[in-house]
C-alpha positions as CSV (number, residue, x, y, z in Angstrom):
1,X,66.6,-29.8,-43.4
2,X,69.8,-31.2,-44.2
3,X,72.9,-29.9,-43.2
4,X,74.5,-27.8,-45.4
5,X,78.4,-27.8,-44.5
6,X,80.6,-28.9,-47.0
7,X,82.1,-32.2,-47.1
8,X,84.5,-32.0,-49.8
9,X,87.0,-29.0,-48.7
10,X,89.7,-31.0,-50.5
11,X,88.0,-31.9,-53.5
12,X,87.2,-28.4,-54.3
13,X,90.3,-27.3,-53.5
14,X,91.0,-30.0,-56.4
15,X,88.5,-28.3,-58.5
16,X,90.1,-24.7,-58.3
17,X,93.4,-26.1,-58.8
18,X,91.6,-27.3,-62.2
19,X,89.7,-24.4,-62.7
20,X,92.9,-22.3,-62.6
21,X,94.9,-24.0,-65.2
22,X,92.3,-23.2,-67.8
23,X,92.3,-20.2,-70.0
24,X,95.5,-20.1,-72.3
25,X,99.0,-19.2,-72.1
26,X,100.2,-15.9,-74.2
27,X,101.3,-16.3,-77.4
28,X,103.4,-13.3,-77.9
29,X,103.7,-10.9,-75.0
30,X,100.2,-10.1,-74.5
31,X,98.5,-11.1,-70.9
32,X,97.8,-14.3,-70.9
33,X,93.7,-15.3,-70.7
34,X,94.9,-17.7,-67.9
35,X,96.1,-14.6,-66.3
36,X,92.7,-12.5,-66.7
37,X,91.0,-16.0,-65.6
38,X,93.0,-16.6,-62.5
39,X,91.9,-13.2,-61.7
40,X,88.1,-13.4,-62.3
41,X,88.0,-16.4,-60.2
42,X,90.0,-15.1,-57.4
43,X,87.2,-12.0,-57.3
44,X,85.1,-14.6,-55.3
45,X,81.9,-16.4,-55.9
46,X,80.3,-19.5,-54.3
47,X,81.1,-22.1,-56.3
48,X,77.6,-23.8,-55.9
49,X,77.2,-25.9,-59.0
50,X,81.1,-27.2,-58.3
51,X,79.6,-28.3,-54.7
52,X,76.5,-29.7,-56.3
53,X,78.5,-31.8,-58.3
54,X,80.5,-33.0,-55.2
55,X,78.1,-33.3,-52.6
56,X,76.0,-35.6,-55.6
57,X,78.9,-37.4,-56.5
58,X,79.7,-38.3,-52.6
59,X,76.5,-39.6,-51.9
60,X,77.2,-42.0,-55.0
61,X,80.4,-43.2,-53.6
62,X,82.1,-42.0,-56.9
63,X,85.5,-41.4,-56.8
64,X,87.6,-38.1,-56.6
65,X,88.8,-39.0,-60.1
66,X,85.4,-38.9,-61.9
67,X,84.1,-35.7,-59.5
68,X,86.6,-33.3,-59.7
69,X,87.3,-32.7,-63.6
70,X,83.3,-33.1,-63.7
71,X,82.7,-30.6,-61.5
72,X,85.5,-28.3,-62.7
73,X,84.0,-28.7,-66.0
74,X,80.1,-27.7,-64.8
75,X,82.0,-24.7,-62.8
76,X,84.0,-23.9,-66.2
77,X,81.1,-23.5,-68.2
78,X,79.0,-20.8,-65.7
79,X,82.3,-19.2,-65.4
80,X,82.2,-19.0,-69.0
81,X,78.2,-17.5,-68.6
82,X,79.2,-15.2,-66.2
83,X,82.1,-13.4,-68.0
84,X,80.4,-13.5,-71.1
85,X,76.7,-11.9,-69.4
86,X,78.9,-9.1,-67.5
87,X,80.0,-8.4,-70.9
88,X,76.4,-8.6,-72.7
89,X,74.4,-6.5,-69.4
90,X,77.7,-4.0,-69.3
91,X,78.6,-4.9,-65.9
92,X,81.9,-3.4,-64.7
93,X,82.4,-5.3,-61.8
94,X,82.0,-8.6,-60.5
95,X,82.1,-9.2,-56.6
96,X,83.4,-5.9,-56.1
97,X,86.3,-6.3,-58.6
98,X,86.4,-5.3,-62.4
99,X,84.9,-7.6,-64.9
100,X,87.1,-9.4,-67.0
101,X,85.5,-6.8,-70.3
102,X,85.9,-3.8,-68.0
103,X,89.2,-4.6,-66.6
104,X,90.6,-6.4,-69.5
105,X,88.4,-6.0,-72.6
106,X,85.6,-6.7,-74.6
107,X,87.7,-9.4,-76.9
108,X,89.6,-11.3,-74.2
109,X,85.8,-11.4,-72.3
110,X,84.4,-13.0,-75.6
111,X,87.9,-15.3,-76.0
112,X,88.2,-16.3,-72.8
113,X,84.5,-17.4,-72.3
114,X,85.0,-19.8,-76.1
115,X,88.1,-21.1,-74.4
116,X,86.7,-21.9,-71.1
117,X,83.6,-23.8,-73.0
118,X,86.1,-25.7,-74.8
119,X,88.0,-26.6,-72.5
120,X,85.3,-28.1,-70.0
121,X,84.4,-30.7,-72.8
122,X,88.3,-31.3,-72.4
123,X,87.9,-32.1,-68.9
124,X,85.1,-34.3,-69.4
125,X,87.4,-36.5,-71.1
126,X,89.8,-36.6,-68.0
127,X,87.1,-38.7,-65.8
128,X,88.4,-41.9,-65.1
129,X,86.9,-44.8,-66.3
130,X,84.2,-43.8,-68.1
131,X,82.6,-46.0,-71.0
132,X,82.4,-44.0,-74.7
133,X,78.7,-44.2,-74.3
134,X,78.7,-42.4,-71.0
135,X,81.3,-40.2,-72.5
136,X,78.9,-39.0,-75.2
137,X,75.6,-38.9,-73.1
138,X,77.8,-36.0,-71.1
139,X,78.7,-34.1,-73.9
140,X,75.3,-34.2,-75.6
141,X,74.2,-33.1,-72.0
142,X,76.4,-30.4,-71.8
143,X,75.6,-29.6,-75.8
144,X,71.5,-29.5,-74.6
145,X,72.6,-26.8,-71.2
146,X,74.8,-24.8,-73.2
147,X,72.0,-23.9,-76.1
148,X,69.2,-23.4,-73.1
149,X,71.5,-21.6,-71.6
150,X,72.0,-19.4,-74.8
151,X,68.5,-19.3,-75.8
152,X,67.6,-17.9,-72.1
153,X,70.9,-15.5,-72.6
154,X,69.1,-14.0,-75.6
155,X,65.8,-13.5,-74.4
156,X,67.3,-11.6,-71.2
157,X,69.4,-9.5,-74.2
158,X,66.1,-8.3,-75.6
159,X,65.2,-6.4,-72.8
160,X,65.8,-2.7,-72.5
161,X,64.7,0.2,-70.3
162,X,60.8,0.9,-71.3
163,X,59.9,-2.4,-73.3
164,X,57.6,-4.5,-70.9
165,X,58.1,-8.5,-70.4
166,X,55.3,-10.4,-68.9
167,X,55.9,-12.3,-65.7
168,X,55.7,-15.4,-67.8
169,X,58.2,-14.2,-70.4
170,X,61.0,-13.6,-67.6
171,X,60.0,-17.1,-66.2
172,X,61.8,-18.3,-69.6
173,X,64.4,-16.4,-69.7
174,X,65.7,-17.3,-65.6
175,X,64.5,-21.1,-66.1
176,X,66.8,-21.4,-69.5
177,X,69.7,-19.4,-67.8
178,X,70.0,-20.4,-64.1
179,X,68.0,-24.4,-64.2
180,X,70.5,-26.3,-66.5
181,X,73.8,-26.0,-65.0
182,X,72.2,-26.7,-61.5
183,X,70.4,-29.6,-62.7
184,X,73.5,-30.9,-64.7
185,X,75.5,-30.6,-61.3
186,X,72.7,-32.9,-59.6
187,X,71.5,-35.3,-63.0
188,X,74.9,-36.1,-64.3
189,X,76.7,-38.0,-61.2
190,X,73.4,-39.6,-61.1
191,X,73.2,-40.8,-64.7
192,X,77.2,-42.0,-64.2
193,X,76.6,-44.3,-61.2
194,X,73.2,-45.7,-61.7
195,X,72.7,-44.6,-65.7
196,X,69.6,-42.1,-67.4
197,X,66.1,-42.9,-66.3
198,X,63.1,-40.9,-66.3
199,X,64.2,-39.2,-62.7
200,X,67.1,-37.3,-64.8
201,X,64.7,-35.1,-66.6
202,X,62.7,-35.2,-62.7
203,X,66.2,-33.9,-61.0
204,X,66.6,-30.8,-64.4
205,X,63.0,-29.4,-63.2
206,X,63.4,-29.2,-59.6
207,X,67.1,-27.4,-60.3
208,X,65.4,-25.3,-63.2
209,X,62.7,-24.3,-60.1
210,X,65.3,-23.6,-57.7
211,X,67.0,-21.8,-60.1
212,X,64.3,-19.5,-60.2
213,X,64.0,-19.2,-56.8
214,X,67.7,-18.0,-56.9
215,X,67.2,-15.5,-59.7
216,X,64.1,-13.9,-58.1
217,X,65.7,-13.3,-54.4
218,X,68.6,-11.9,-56.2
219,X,66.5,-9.9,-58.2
220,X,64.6,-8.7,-55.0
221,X,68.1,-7.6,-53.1
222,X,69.3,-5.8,-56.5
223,X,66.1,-4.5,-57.1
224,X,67.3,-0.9,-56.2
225,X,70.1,-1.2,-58.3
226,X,68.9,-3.1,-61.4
227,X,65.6,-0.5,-61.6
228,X,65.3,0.5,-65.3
229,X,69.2,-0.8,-66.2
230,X,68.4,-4.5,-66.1
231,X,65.6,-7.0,-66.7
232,X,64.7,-7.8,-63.0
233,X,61.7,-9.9,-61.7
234,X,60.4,-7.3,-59.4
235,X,59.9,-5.0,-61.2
236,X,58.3,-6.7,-63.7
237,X,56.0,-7.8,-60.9
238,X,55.5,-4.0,-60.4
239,X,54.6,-3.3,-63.5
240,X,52.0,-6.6,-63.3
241,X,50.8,-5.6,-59.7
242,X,50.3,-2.0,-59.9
243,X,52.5,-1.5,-56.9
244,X,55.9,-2.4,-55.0
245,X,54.3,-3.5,-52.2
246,X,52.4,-6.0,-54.1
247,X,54.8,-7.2,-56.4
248,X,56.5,-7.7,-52.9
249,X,53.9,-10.2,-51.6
250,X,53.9,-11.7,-55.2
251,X,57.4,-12.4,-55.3
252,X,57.2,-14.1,-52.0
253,X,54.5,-16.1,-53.4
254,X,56.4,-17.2,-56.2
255,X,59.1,-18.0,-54.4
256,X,57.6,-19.9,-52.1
257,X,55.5,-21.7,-54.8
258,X,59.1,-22.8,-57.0
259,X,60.7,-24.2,-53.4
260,X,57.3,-25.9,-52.3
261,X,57.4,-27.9,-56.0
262,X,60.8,-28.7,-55.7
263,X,60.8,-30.2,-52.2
264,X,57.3,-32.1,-53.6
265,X,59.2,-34.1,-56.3
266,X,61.7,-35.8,-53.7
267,X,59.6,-38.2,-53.0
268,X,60.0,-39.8,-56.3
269,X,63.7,-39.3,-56.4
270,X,66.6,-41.2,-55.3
271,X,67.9,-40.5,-51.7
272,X,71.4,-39.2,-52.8
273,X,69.1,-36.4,-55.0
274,X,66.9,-35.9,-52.1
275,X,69.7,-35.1,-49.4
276,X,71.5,-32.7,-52.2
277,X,68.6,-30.6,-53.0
278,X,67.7,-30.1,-49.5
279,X,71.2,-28.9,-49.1
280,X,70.6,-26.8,-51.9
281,X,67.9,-25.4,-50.2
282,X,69.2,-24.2,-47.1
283,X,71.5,-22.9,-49.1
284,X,69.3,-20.4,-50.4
285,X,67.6,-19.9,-47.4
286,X,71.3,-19.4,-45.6
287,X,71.9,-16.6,-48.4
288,X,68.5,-15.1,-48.4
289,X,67.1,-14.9,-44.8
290,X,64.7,-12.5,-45.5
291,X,62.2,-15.2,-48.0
292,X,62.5,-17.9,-45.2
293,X,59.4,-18.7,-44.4
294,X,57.8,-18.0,-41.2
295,X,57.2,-21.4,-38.8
């Protein structure tokens, strides 16, 4: 496996800077949504899709001035999913601090998530030396993650305590809301140094698999938590299983099975695509030592 340190301390330091001076200022004497932002972001969070896009971008030998307002744009937009799903779930807090509804409230969550959207089609704009056709192949990319995005969003929103999902329905809903902006972070360095080909929609279904991976570890360490509050994988493996320690071995399973297909399609991908998803990998092996599997 790959090694997973970061090469790009500087360039996402570049990428925060960028990150921070989104929002908007106040227009009267109310707190400024730059304000609320600057202190959402400062609550923490891994910045993984921002990486992706550096680490991809590296490997290409692109420059710092196409990587960083494209990665500050992919890291705008799940900033943007993030605020706005605390608000939709009713979380109050967000890496141990209040959530921008709970601490702020429920309209500067809804405004500042529409600004932050806006504004990272703005900073796809600022990449250097970009054609107008790559310029609109981003934005129709972005235009095709947001509305997966949205559509997974929704299907999570129809959830409540007592109405039963099938394992496949939940399998939507996670490969709509976590694949696309990993796979954008990954598919659109690629498609800016060497242009679309049939890998890109290749490099989307690997991230939408890890994705799920993600979601369902996640799921498994909040499962005490989430149980009968939020849509959560286990337990709708529960329900399936008949039993928690079967929905255990299940989720392994699964698990296993969505990393096993994505390291299976590297083959076929470029090299730059096949060091960055191994990195993603250990990745979520390095945050979830518990699924790794056994030697």
């Amino acid at each position: 496996m790959a090694s997973i340190a970061n090469p790009n301390h500087l360039s996402l330091n570049a990428v925060e800077t960028a990150l921070a001076q989104l929002g908007s200022p106040s227009i009267c004497h109310e707190k400024s949504l730059n304000s609320v932002l600057v202190e959402h972001l400062t609550s923490g969070g891994s910045r993984i899709r921002a990486q992706l896009t550096l680490d991809m971008s590296q490997q290409l030998g692109l420059s710092e001035a196409v990587s960083v307002p494209l990665a500050a744009a992919i890291e705008a937009l799940h900033q943007a999913s993030l605020i706005h799903d605390d608000l939709v779930d009713g979380d109050q807090s967000r890496h141990g601090s209040p959530s921008v509804w709970y601490g702020e409230s429920y309209a500067a969550a809804v405004c500042l998530g529409d600004a932050l959207i806006s504004q990272a089609y703005s900073l796809l704009t600022e990449i250097e030396g970009i054609s107008q056709g790559q310029l609109v192949a981003l934005i129709r990319a972005f235009n095709e993650g947001i509305t997966a995005m949205a559509a997974g969003q929704s299907l999570d929103c129809q959830w409540s305590a007592g109405l039963t999902l099938s394992y496949a329905d939940y399998e939507q809903a996670v490969r709509h809301k976590s694949g696309p902006l990993l796979g954008l972070a990954i598919a659109l360095p690629l498609s800016l140094a060497r242009g679309q080909d049939a890998r890109t929609r290749t490099v989307l279904n690997v991230a939408m698999d890890i994705g799920i991976a993600y979601q369902l570890a996640d799921d498994f360490d909040d499962r005490i938590e989430d149980q009968g509050s939020h849509l959560n994988g286990f337990w709708i493996l529960v329900d399936e299983t008949g039993s928690t320690d079967s929905a255990e071995r299940a989720l392994r399973i699964l698990f296993d099975g969505y990393v096993d297909d994505a390291m299976a399609a590297l083959d076929i991908l470029p090299l730059p695509c096949q060091t960055v998803i191994e990195r993603l990998i250990g990745r979520l092996y390095q945050k979830y030592p518990s699924l790794q599997k056994v030697a």
